[in-house]
SEBANU-239803 format. One record per atom (N, C-alpha, C): residue number from 1; atom name; residue in one letter; y, z, x. Coordinates in steps of 0.02 Angstrom, whole numbers. Layout:
NODE   num   atomo   residuo        y        z        x
NODE   NUM      CA         A        Y        Z        X
...
***
This chain:
NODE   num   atomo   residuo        y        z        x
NODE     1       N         X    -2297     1878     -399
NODE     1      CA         X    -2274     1828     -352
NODE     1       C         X    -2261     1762     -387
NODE     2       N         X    -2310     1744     -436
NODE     2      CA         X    -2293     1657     -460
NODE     2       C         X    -2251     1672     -499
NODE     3       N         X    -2235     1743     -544
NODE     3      CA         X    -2163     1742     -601
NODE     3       C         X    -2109     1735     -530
NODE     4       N         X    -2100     1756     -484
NODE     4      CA         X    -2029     1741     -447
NODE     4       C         X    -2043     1675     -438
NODE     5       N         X    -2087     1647     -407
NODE     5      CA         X    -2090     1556     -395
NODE     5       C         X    -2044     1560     -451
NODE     6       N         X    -2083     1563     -506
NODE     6      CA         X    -2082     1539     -580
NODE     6       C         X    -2010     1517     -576
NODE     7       N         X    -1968     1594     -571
NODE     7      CA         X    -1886     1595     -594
NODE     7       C         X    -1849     1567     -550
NODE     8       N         X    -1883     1575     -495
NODE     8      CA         X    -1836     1538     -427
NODE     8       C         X    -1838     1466     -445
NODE     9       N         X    -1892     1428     -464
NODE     9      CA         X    -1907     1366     -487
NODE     9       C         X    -1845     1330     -547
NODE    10       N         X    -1862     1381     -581
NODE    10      CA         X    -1818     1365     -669
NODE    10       C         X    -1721     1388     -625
NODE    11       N         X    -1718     1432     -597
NODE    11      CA         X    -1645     1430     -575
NODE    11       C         X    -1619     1361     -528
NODE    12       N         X    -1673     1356     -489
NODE    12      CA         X    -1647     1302     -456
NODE    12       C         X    -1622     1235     -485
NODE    13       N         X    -1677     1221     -551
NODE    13      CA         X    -1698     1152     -589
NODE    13       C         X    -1599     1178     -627
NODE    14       N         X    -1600     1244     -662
NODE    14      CA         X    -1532     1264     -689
NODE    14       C         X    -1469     1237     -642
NODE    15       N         X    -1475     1255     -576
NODE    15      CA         X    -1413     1237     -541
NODE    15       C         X    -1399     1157     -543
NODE    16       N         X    -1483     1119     -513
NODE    16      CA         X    -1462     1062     -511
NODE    16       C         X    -1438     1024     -589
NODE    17       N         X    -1442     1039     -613
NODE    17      CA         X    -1437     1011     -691
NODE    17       C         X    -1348     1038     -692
NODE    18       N         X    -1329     1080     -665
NODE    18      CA         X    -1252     1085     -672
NODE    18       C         X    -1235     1041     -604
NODE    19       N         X    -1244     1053     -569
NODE    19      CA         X    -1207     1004     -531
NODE    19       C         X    -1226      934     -555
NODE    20       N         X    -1261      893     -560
NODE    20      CA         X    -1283      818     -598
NODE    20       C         X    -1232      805     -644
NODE    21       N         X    -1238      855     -720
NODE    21      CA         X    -1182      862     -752
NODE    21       C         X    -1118      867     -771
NODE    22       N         X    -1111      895     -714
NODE    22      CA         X    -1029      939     -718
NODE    22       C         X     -982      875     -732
NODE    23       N         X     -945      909     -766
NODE    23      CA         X     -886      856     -789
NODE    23       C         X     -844      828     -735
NODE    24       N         X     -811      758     -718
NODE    24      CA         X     -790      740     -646
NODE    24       C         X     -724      751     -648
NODE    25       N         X     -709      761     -581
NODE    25      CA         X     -633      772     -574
NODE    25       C         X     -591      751     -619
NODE    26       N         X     -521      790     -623
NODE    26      CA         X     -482      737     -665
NODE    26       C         X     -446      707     -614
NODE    27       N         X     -409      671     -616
NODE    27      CA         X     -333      628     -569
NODE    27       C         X     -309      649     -593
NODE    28       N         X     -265      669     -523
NODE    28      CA         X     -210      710     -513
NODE    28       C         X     -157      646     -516
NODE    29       N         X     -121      669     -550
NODE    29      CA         X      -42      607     -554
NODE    29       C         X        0      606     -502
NODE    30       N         X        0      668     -472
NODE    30      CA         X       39      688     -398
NODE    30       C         X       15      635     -336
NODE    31       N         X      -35      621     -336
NODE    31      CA         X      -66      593     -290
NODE    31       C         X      -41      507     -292
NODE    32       N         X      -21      472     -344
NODE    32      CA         X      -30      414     -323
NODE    32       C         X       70      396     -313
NODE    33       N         X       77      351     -334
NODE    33      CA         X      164      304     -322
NODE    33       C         X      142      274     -386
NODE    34       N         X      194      302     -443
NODE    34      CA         X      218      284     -511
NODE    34       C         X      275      300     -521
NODE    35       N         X      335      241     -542
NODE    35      CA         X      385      233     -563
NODE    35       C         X      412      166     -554
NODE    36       N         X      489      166     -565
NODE    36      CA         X      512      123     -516
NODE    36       C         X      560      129     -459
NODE    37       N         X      550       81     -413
NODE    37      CA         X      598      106     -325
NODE    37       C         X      660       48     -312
NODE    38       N         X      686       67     -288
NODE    38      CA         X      747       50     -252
NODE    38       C         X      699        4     -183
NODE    39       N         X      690      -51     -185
NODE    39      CA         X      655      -81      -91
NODE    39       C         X      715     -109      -56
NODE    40       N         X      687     -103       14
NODE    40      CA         X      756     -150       62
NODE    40       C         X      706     -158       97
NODE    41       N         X      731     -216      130
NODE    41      CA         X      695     -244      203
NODE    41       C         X      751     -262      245
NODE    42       N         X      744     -233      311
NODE    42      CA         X      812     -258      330
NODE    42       C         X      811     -293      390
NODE    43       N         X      860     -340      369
NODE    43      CA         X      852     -418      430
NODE    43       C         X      876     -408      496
NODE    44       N         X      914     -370      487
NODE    44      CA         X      952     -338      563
NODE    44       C         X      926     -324      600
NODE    45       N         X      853     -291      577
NODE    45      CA         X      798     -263      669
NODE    45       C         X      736     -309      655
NODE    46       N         X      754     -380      610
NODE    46      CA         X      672     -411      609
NODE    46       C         X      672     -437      668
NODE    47       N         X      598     -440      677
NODE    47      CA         X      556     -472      729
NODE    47       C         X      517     -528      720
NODE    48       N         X      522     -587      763
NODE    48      CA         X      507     -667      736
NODE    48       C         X      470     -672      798
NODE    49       N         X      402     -645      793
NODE    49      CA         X      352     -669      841
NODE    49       C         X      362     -617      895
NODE    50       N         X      377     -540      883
NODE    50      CA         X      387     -497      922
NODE    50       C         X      453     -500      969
NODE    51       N         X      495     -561      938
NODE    51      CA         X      575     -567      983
NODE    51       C         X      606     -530      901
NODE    52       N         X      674     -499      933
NODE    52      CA         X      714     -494      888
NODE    52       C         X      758     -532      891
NODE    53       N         X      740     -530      802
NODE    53      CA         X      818     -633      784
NODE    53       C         X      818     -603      718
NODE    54       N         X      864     -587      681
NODE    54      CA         X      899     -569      617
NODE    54       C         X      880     -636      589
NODE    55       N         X      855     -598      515
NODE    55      CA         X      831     -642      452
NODE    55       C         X      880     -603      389
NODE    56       N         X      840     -647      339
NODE    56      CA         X      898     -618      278
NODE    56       C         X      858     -561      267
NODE    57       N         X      912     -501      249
NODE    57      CA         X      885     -433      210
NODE    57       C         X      854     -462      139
NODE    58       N         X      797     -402      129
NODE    58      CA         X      787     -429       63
NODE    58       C         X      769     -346        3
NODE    59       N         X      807     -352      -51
NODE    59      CA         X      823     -293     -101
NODE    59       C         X      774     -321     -150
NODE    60       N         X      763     -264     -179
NODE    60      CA         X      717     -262     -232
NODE    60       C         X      707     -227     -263
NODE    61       N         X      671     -211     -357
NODE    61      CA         X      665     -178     -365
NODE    61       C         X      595     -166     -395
NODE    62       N         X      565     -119     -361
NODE    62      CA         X      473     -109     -395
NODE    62       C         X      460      -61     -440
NODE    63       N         X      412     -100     -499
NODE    63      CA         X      415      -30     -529
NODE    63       C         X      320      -34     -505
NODE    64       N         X      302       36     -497
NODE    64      CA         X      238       48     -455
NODE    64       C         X      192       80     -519
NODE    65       N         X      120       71     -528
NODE    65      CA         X       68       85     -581
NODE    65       C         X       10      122     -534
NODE    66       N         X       -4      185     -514
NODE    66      CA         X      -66      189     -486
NODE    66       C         X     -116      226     -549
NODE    67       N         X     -195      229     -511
NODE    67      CA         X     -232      290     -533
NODE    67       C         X     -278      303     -470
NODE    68       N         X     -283      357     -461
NODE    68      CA         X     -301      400     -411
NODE    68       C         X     -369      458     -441
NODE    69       N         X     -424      421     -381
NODE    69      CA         X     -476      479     -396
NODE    69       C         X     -474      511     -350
NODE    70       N         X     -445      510     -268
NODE    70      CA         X     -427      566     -219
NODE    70       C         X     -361      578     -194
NODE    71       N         X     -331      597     -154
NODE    71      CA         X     -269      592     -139
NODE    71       C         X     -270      559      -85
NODE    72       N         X     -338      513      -57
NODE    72      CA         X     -344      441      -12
NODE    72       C         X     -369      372      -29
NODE    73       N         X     -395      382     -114
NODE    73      CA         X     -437      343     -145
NODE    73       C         X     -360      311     -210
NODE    74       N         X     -324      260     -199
NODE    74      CA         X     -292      281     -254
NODE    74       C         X     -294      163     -256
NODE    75       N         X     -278      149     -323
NODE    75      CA         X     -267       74     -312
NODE    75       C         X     -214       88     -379
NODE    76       N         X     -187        3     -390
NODE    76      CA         X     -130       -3     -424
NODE    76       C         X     -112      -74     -441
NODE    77       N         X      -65      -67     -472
NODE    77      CA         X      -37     -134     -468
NODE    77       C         X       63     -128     -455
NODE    78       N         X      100     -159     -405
NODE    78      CA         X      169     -170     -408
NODE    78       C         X      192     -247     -449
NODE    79       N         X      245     -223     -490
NODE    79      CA         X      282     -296     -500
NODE    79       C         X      339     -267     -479
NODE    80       N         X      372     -331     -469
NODE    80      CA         X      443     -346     -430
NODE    80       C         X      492     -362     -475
NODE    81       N         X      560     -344     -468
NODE    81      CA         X      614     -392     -502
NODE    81       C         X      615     -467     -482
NODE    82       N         X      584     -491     -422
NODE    82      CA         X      589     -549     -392
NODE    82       C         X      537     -593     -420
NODE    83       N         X      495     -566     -456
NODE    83      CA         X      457     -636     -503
NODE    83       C         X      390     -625     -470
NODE    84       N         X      387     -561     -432
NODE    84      CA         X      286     -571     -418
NODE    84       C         X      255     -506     -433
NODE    85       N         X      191     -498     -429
NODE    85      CA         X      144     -450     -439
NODE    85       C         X      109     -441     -394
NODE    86       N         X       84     -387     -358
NODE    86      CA         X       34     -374     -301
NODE    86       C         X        4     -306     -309
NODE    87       N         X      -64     -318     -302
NODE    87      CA         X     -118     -250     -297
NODE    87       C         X      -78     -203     -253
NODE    88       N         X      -75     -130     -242
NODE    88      CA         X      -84      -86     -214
NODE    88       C         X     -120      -43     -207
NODE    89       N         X     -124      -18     -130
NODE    89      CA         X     -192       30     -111
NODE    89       C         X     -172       75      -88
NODE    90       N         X     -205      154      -57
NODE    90      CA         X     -185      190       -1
NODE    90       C         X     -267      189       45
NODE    91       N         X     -262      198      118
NODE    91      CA         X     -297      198      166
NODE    91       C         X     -293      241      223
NODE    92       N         X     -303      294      225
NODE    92      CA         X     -281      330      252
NODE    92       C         X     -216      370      277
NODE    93       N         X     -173      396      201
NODE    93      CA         X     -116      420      212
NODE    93       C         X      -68      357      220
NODE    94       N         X      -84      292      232
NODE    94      CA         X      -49      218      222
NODE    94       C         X      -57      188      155
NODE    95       N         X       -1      177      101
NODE    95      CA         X        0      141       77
NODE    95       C         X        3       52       80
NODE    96       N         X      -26       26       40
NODE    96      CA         X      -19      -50       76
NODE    96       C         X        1      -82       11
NODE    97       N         X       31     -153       -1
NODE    97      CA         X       34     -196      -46
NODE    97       C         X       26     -261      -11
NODE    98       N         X      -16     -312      -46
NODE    98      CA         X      -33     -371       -2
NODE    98       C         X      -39     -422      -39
NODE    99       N         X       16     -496      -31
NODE    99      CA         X       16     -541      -66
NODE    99       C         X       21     -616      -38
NODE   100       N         X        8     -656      -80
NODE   100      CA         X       36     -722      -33
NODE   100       C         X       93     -747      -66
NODE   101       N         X      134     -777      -12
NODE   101      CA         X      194     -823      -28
NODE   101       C         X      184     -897      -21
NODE   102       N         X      186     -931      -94
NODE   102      CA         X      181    -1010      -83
NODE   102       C         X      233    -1019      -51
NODE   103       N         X      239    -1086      -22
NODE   103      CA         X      311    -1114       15
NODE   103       C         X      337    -1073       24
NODE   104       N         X      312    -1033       95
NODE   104      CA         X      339     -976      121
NODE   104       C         X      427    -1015      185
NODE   105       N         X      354    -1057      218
NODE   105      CA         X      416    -1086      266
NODE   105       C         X      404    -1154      238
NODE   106       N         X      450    -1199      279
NODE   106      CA         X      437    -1265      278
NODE   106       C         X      440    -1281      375
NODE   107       N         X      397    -1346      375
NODE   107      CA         X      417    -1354      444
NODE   107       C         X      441    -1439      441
NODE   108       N         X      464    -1451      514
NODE   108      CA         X      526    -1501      519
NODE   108       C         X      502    -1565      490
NODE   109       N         X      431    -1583      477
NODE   109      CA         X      417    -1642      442
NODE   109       C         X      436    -1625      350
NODE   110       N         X      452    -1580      335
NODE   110      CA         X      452    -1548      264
NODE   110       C         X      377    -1520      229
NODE   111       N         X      344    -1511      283
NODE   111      CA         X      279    -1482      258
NODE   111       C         X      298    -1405      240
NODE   112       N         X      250    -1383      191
NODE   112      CA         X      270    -1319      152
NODE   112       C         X      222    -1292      194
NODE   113       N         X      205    -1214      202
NODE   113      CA         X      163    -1186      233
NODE   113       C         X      171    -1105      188
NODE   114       N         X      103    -1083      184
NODE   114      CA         X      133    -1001      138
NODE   114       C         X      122     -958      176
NODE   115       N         X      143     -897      184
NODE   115      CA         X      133     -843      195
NODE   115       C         X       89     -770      180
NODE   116       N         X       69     -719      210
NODE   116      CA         X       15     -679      191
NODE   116       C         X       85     -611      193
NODE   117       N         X       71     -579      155
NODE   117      CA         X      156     -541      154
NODE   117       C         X      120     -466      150
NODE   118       N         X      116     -426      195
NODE   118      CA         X       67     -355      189
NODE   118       C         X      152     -298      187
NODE   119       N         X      158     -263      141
NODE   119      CA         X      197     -197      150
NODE   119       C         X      148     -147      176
NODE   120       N         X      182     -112      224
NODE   120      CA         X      134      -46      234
NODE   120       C         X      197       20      243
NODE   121       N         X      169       68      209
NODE   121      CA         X      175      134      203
NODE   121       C         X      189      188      198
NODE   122       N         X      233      234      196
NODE   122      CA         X      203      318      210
NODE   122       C         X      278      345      189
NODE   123       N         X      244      417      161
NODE   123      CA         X      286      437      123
NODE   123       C         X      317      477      163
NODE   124       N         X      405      492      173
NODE   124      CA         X      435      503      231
NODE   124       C         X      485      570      185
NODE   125       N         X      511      622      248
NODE   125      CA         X      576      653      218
NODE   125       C         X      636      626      243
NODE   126       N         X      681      625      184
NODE   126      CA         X      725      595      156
NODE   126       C         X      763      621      250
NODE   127       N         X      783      661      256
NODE   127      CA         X      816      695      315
NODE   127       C         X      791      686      384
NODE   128       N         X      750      659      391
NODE   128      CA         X      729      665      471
NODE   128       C         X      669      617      471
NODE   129       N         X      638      584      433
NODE   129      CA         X      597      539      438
NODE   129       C         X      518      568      443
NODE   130       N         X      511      615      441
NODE   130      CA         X      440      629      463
NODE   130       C         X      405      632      390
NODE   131       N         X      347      617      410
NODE   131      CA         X      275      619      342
NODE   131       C         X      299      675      301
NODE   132       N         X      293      663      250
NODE   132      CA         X      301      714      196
NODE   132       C         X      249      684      122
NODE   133       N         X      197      691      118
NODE   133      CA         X      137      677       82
NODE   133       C         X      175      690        1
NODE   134       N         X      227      734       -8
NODE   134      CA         X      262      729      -84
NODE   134       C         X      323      708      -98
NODE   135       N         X      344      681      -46
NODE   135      CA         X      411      634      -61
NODE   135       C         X      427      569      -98
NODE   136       N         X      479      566     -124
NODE   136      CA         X      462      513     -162
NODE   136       C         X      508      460     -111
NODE   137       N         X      517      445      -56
NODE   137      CA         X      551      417        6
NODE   137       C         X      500      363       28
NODE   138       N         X      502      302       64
NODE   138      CA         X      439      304       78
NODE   138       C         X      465      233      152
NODE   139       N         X      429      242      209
NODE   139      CA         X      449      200      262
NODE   139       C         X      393      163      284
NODE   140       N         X      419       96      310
NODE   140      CA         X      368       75      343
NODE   140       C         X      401        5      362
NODE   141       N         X      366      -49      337
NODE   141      CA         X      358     -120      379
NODE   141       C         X      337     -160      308
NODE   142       N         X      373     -212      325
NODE   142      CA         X      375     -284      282
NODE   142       C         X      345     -346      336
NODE   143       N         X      279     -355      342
NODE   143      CA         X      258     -399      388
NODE   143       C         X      234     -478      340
NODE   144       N         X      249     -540      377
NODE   144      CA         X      218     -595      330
NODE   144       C         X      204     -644      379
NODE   145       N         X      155     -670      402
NODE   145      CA         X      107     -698      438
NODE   145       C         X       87     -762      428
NODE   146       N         X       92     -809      434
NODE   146      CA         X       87     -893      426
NODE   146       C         X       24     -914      468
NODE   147       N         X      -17     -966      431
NODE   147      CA         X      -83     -986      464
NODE   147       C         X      -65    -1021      541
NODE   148       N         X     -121    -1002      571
NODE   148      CA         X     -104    -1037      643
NODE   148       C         X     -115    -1098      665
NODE   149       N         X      -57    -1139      697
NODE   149      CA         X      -81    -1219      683
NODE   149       C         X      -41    -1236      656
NODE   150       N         X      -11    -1207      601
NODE   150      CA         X       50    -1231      577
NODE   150       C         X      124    -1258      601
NODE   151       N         X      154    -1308      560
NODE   151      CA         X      189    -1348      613
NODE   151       C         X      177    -1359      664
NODE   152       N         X      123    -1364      702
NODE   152      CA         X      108    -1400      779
NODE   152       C         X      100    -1351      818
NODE   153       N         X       95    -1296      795
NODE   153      CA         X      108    -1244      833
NODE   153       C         X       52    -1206      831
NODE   154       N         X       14    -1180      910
NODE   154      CA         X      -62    -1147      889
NODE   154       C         X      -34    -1052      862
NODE   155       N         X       17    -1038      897
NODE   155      CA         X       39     -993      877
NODE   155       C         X       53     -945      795
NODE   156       N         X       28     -935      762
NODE   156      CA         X       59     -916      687
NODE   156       C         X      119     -867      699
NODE   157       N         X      166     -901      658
NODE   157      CA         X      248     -886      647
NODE   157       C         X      229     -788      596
NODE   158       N         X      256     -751      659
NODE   158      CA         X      256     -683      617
NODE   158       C         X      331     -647      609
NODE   159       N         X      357     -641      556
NODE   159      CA         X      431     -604      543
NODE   159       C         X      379     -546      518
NODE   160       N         X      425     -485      538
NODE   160      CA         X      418     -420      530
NODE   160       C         X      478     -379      539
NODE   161       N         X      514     -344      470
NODE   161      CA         X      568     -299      459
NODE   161       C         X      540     -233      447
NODE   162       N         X      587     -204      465
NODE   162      CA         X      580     -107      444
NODE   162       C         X      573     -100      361
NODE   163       N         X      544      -73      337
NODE   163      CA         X      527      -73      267
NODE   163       C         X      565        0      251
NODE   164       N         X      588        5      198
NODE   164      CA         X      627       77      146
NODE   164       C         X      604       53       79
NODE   165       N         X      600      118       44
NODE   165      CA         X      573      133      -25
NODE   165       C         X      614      195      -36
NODE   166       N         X      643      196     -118
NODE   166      CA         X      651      272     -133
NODE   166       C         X      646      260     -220
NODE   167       N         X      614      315     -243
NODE   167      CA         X      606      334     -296
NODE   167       C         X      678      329     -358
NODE   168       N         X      676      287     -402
NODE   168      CA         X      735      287     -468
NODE   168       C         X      760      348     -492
***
């Protein structure tokens, strides 16, 4: 009876010692947004405080850096052709990028005011728009958000365009 303790003992101490050990996942490259994209934002359906009022479109081009330890765990960094850099994340099947804009607006005394500029998300098929987790397509929203109070106003000034992404 104590030699089975015994071995049951020593197998168990064996398992846990492989699992403790075991070598960790690798990252999968599939999983994150690396390259560079084609961006649009388009002014035609923005929204200025939940009214629609056309702003300027805005083109771009990103080249995207991730590393990924899950296919929900992934961070990064984007630079722009337009002269900035911003972290990227994913959060549940949402990608995000989040930056600030100095002298975003100005208001009528010539006061500067900046902006909080969030992209969000999701990787779409090219044909019909729906989620497609391996596309290199990607839809969402260009939102940028101004402190409240600003220009006289308790309200904070929100523009929000339809966001597009596609893979180079």
């Amino acid at each position: 009876m104590r030699a089975c303790q015994a071995l049951t003992a020593i197998g168990s101490a064996a398992a846990l010692a492989g699992i403790c050990c075991a070598a960790p996942a690798a990252a999968d490259e599939t999983w994150g947004i690396n390259g560079t994209f084609a961006t649009s934002s388009n002014g035609d359906w923005a929204k200025v405080n939940e009214r629609y009022q056309d702003q300027p479109s805005e083109r771009e081009t990103w080249t995207i850096s991730t590393q990924c330890i899950s296919p929900t765990e992934c961070t990064g960094i984007v630079h722009s052709d337009a002269g900035w850099t911003a972290p990227v994340f994913t959060t549940n099947g949402l990608w995000y990028v989040k930056r600030t804009i100095p002298n975003w607006r100005f208001c009528a005394d010539g006061a500067a005011i900046e902006g909080f500029q969030e992209y969000q998300m999701y990787p779409v098929n090219g044909s019909d728009g729906h989620y497609n987790a391996a596309s290199t397509e990607y839809s969402g929203q260009n939102r940028v958000v101004g402190p409240s109070g600003s220009c006289g106003r308790n309200q904070p000034p929100v523009i929000q365009m339809p966001f597009y992404m596609k893979k180079r």
